[in-house]
C-alpha positions as CSV (number, residue, x, y, z in Angstrom):
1,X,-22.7,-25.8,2.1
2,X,-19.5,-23.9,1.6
3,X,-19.0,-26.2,-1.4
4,X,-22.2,-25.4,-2.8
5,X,-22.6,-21.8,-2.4
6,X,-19.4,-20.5,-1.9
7,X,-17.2,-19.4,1.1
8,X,-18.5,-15.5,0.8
9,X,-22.6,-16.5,0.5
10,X,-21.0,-19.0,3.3
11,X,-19.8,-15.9,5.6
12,X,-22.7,-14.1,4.4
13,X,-25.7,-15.7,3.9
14,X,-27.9,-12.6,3.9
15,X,-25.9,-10.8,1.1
16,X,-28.7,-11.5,-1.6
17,X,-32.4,-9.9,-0.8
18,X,-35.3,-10.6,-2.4
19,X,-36.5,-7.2,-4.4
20,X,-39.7,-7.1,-1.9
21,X,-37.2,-7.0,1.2
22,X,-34.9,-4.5,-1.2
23,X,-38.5,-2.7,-1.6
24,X,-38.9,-2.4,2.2
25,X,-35.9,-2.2,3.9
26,X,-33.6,-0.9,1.1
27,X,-31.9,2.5,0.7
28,X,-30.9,4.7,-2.3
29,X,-26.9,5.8,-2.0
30,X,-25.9,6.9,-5.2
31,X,-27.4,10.3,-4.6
32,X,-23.7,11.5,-3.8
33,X,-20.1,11.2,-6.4
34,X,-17.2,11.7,-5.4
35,X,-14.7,14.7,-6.6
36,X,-12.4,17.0,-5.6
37,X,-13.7,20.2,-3.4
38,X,-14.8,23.7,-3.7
39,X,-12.9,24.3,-0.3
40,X,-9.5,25.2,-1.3
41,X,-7.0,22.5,0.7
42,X,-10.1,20.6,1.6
43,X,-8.9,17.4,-0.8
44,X,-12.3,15.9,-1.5
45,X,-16.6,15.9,-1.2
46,X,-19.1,14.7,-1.8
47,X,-21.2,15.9,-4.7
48,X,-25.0,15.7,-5.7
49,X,-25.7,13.0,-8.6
50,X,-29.3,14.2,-9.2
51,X,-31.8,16.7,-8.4
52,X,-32.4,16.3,-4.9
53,X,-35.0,18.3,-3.5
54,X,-35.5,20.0,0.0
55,X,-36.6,17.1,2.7
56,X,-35.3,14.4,0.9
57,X,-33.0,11.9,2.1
58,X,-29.6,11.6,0.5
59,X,-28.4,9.3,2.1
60,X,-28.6,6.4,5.5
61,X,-25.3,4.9,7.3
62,X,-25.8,1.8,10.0
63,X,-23.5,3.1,12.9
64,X,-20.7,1.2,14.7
65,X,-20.0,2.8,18.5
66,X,-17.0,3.1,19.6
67,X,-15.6,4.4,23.1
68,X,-13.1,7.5,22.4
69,X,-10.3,6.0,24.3
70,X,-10.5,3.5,21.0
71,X,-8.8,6.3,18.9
72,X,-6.1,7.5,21.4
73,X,-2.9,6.3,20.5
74,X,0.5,6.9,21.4
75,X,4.1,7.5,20.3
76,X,6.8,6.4,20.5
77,X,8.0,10.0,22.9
78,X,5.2,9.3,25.2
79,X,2.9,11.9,23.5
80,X,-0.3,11.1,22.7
81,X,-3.4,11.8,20.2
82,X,-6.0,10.4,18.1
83,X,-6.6,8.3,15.2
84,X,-7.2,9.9,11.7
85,X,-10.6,8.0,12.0
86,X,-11.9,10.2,14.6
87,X,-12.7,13.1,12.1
88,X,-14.8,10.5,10.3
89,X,-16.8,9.9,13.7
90,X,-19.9,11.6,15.1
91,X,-19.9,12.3,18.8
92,X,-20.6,15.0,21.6
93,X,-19.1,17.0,24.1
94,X,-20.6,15.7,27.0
95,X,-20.2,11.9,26.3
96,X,-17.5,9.0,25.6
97,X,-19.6,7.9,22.9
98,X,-18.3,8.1,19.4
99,X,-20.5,6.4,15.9
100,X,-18.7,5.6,13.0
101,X,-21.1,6.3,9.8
102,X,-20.0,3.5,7.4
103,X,-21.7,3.7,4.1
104,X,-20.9,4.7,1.2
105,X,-18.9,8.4,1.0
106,X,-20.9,10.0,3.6
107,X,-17.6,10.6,5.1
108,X,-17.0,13.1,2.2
109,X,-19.4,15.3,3.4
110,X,-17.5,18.5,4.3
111,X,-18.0,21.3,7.3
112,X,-20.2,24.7,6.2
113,X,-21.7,26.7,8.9
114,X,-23.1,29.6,7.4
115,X,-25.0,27.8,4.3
116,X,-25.2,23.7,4.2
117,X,-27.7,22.0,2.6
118,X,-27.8,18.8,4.3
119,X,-28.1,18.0,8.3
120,X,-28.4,14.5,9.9
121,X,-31.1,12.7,11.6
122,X,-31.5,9.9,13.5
123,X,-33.0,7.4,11.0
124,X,-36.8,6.5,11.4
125,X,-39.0,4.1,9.5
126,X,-42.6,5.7,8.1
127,X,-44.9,4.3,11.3
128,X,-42.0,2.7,13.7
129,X,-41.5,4.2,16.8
130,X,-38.3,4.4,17.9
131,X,-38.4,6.7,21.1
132,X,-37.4,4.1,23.0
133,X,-33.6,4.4,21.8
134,X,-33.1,7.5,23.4
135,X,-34.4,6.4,26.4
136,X,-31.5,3.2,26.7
137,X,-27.9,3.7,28.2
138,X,-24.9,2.7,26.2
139,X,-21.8,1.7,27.0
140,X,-18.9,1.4,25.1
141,X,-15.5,-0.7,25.7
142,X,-12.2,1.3,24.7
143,X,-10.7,-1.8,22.9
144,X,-13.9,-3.3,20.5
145,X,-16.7,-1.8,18.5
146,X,-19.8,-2.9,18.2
147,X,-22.8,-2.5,15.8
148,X,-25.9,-0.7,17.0
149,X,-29.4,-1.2,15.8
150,X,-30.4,2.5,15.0
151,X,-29.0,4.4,11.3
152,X,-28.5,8.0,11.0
153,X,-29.4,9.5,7.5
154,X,-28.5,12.7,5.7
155,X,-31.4,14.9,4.8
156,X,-31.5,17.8,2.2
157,X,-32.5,21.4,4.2
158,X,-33.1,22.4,0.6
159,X,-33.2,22.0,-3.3
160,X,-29.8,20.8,-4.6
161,X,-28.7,20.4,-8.4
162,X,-26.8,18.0,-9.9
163,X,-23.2,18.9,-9.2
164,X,-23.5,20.5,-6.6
165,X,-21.2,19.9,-3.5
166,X,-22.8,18.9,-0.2
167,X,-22.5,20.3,2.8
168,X,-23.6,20.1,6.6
169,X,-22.7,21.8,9.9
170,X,-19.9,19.5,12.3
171,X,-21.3,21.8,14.8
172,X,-20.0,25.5,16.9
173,X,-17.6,23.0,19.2
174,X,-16.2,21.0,16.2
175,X,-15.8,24.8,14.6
176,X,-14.2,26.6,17.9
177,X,-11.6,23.5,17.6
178,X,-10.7,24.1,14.1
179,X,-10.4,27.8,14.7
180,X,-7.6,26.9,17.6
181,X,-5.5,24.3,15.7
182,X,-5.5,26.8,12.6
183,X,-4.4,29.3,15.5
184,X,-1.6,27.5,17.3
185,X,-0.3,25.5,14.4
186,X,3.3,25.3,13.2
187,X,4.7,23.9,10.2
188,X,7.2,20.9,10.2
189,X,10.8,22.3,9.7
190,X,10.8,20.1,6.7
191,X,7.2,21.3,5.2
192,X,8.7,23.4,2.8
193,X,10.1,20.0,1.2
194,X,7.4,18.3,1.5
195,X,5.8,17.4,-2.4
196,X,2.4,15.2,-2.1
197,X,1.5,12.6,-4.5
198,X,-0.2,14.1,-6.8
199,X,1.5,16.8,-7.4
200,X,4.6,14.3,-7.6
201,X,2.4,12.1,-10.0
202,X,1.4,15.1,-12.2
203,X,5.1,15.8,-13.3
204,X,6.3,12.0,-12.9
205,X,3.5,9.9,-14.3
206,X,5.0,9.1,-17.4
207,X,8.6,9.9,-16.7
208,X,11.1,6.7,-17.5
209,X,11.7,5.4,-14.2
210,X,15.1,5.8,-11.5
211,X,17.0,3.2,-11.2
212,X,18.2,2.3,-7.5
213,X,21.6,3.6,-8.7
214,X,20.4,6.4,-10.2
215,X,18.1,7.7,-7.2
216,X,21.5,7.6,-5.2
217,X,22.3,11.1,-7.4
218,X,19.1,12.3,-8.2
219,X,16.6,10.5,-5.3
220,X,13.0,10.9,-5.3
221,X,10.8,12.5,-2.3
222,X,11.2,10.6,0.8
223,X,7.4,10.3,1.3
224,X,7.6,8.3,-2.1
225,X,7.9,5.1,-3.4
226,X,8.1,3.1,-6.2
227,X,5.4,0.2,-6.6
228,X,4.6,-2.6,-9.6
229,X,1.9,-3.9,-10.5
230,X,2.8,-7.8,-9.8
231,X,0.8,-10.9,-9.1
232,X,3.2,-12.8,-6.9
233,X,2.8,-17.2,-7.2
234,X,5.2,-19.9,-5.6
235,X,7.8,-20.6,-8.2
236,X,8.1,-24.5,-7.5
237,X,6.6,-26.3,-10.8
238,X,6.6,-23.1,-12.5
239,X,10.1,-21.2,-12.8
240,X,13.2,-23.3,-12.9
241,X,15.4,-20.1,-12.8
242,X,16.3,-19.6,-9.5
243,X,19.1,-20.1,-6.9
244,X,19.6,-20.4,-3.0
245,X,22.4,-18.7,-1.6
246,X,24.5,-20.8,1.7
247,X,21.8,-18.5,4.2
248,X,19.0,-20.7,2.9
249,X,17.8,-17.5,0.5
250,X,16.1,-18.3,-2.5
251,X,16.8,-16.1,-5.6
252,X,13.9,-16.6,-8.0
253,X,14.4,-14.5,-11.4
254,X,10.6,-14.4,-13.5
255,X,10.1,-12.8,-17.1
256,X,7.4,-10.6,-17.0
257,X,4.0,-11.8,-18.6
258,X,3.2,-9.9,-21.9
259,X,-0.2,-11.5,-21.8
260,X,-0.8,-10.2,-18.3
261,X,-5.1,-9.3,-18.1
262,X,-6.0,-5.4,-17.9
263,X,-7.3,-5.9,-14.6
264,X,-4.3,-5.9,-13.2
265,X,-3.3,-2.6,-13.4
266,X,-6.8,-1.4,-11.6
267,X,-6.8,-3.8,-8.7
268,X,-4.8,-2.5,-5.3
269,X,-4.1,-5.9,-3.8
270,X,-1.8,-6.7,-7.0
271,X,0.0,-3.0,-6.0
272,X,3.2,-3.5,-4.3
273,X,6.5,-1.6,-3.4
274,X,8.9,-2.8,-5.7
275,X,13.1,-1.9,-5.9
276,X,13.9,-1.2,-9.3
277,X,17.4,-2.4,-10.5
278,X,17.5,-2.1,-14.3
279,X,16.2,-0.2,-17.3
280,X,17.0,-1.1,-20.2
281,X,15.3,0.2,-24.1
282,X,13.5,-2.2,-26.7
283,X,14.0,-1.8,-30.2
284,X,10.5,0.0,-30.2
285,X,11.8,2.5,-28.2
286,X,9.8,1.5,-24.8
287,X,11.4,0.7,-21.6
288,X,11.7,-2.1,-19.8
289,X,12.6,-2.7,-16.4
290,X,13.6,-4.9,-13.8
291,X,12.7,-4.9,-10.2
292,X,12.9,-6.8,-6.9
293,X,9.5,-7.5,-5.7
294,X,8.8,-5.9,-1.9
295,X,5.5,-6.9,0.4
296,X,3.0,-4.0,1.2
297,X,2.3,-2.7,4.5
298,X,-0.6,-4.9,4.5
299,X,0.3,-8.4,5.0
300,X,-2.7,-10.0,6.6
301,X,-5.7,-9.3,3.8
302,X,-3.6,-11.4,1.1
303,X,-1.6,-13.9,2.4
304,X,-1.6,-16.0,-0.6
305,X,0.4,-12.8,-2.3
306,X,3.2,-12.1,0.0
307,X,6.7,-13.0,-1.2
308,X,8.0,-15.4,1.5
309,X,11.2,-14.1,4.0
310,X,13.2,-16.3,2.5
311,X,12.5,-15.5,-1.0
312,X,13.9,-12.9,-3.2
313,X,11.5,-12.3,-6.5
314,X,12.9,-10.6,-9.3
315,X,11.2,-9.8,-12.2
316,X,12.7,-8.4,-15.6
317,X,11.0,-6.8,-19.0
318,X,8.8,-5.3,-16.6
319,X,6.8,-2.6,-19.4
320,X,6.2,1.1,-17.9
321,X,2.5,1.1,-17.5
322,X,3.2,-1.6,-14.3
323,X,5.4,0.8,-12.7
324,X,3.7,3.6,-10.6
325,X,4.5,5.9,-7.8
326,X,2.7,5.5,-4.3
327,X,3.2,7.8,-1.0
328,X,4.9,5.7,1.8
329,X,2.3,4.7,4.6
330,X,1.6,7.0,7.1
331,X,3.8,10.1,5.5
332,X,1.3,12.2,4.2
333,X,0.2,15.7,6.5
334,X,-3.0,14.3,7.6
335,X,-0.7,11.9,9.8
336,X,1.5,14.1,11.3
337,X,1.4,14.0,15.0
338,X,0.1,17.9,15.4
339,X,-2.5,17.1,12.9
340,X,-6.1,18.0,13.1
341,X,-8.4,15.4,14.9
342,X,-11.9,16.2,16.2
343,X,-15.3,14.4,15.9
344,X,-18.1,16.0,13.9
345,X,-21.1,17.4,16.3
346,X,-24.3,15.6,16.8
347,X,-26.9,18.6,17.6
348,X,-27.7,18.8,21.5
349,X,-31.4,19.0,20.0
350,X,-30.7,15.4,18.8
351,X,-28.4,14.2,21.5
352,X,-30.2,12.1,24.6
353,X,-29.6,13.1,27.5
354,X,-29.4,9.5,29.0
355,X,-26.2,9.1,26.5
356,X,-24.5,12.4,28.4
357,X,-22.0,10.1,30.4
358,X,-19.2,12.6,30.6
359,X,-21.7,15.5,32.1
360,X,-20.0,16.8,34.9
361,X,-21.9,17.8,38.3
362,X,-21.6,21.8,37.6
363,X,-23.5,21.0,34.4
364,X,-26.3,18.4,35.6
365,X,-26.9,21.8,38.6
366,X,-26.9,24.4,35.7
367,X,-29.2,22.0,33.8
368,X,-31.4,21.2,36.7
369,X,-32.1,25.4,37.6
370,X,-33.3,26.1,34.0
């Protein structure tokens, strides 16, 4: 079967719908776009594609639970705090229950308490009853996920144009946190040094590239790197320029492909840091490089791509356009260990009370004499 249909239809055989399941079961998502903010510093939102009127759904996510003591990590002093993906999760006070919407840019939906336009509900087919899901206890191990059969989706609480950025209340909790971190927070010594990536990219995009040897004088930003676009492949049977060294390391020198598809230079998993040792001109005027070819951070989604230990891959008359910048993993603000990290509020209105593990007794008494 996998030779018939394919190792993904293999993994997946349910990938392909028929247009009456589609009909039934499907859900619009490209009522959102994404695009850069109307909250100054906010980076970016999620913005309306179409008219979408007051009451109408924009958008539904399935839902994978997760325990908060997933998130928690801890540093290398002993400190300790949460993952960047808990901002992404919904959750509430009073439980250890956190659900991860997954589809598609619903995470870009920003905070607004005093005028949003959208809210969540919990999802509910036209004539399904589905009361009994507030009724069931969940339980949720620290180390796993799991998927649960209920969806949330995101409703319009009025008209919205096309353009328009979309917004929904995290909730007062999610909004007294923010409020104290904004309070108590204090820059980096280095923040004033600090240059993201695009504004780094706005004045460098096009720039001829540093040399190694040159960014020993005049070095770039320490949160950036230089990357190629390369697709790595064994050299044996293909390159006959190489050499191994008396520690077993093989040397293997490549001319870059001219013919090389467009694709290329869209696709991340062809992204890679890359050292760059020479630049040299044409007679055109462009410039060509050369460059020792580095692994990415990510070593386990493309095996077939990563240059071996005991390889060294260098490629010359590498052209500009396959030479960018990228920020080095885990450098930017949003990772920095006083960060902001808080899940976005489900309303008590929509929160069951039977998923309140974390109510303490004073609470269950103040609840029981209303």
């Amino acid at each position: 079967k996998v030779i018939e249909n394919g190792s993904a239809r293999y993994s997946l055989p349910e990938s392909i719908r028929s247009l009456e399941w589609l009909e039934t079961n499907g859900h619009c998502v490209d009522n959102m776009k994404v695009g850069p903010s109307t909250i100054p510093a906010a980076g970016r939102g999620a913005f309306a594609t179409r008219h979408i009127s007051e009451g109408s759904v924009i958008s539904v996510s399935p839902l994978l639970l997760f325990h908060r003591k997933h998130f928690v990590m801890e540093y290398g002093d002993g400190s300790q705090n949460q993952q960047l993906a808990t901002n992404y999760c919904l959750g509430h006070p009073q439980s250890t229950l956190l659900f991860f919407p997954y589809a598609p840019l619903v995470g870009l939906i920003n905070h607004d308490s005093k005028s949003p336009n959208a809210e969540i509900r919990w999802f509910k087919k036209s004539g399904e009853d589905n009361s009994d899901m507030f009724e069931r206890k969940f339980s949720a191990n620290p180390n796993t996920s799991k998927k649960v059969d209920f969806m949330i989706e995101y409703v319009a609480t009025r008209d919205m144009k096309p353009g328009e950025e979309i917004f929904m209340d995290y909730g007062q909790e999610w909004e007294h946190a923010w409020k104290e971190h904004e309070e108590h927070w204090i820059p980096q010594e280095d923040a004033a040094d600090y240059v993201t990536h695009s504004s780094f990219m706005s004045v460098n995009s096009d720039k001829p590239v540093r040399t190694e040897e040159e960014q020993e004088e005049s070095p770039y930003p320490e949160n950036i790197l230089t990357a190629c676009f390369y697709d790595y492949f064994p050299y044996e049977g293909y390159i006959d320029t190489y050499e191994i060294d008396e520690n077993g390391i093989t040397t293997v020198w490549e001319e870059w492909d001219e013919d090389e598809p467009d694709y290329l230079f869209f696709a991340h998993q062809y992204l890679r840091p890359c050292s760059i040792l020479t630049r040299k001109k044409r007679t055109n005027g462009d410039d060509v490089y050369s460059a020792l070819m580095l692994n990415p951070p990510d070593t386990t989604s493309y095996p077939e791509m990563m240059v071996p230990i005991s390889e060294h891959r260098v490629v010359s008359g590498i052209p500009r356009k396959a030479i960018t910048f990228v920020e080095m993993p885990y450098d930017t603000d949003q990772h920095l260990k006083s960060a902001f990290r808080h899940p976005i509020g489900i309303p008590d209105s929509m929160f069951p009370f039977s998923w309140k593990n974390a109510i303490t007794h004073e609470q269950i008494t103040d609840l029981d004499m209303r």
